[in-house]
Short mmCIF file of the C-alpha atoms (twelve columns), coordinates in Angstrom:
data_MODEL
# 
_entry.id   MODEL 
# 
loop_
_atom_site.group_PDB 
_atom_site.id 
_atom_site.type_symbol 
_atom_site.label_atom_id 
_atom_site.label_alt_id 
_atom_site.label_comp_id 
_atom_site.label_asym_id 
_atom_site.label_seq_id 
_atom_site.Cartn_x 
_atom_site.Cartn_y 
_atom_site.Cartn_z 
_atom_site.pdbx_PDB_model_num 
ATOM 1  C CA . UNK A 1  -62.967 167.977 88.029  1 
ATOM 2  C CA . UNK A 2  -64.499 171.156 88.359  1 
ATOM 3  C CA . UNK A 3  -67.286 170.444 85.827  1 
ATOM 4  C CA . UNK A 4  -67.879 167.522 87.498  1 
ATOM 5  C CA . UNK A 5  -68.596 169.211 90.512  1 
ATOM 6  C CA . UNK A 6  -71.109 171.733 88.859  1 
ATOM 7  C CA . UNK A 7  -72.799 169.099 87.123  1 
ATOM 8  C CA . UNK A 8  -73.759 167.430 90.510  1 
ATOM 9  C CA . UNK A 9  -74.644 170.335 91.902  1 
ATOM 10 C CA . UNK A 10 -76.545 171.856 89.370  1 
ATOM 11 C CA . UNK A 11 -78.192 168.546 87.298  1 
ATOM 12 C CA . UNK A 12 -77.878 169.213 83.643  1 
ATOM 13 C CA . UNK A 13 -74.824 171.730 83.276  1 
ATOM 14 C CA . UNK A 14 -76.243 172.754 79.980  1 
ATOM 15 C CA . UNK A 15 -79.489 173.496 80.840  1 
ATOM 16 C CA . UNK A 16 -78.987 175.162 84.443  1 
ATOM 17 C CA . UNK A 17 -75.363 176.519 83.542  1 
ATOM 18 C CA . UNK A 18 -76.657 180.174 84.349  1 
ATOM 19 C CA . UNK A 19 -78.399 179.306 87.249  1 
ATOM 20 C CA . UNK A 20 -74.804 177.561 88.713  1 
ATOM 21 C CA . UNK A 21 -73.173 180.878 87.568  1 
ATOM 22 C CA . UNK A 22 -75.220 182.663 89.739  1 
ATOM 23 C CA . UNK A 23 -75.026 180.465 92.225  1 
ATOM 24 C CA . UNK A 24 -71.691 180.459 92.620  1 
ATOM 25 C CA . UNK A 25 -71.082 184.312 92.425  1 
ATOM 26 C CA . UNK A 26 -73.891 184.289 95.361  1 
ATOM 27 C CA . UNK A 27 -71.246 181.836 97.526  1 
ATOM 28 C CA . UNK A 28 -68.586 184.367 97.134  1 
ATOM 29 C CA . UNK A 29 -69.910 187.165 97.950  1 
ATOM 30 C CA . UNK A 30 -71.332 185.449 101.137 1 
ATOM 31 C CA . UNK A 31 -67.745 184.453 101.789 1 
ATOM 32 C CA . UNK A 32 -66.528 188.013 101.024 1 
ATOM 33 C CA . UNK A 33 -69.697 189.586 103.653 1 
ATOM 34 C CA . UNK A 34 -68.213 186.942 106.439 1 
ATOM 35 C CA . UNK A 35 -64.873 187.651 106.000 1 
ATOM 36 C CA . UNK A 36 -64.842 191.218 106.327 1 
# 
């Protein structure tokens, strides 16, 4: 499920899998700023 997800987010997982990564840390830590 959750691969799935990245893999329509991101196109190729293999190819892009760093660029999801950083993507998704990116998400949190807007989550964390809005939070707090």
């Amino acid at each position: 499920m959750f691969k799935e997800i990245l893999s329509s987010m991101c196109g190729d997982f293999s190819l892009q899998i760093i660029v999801c990564l950083f993507y998704i840390v990116n998400i949190n830590s807007i989550a964390c700023l809005i939070r707090s």
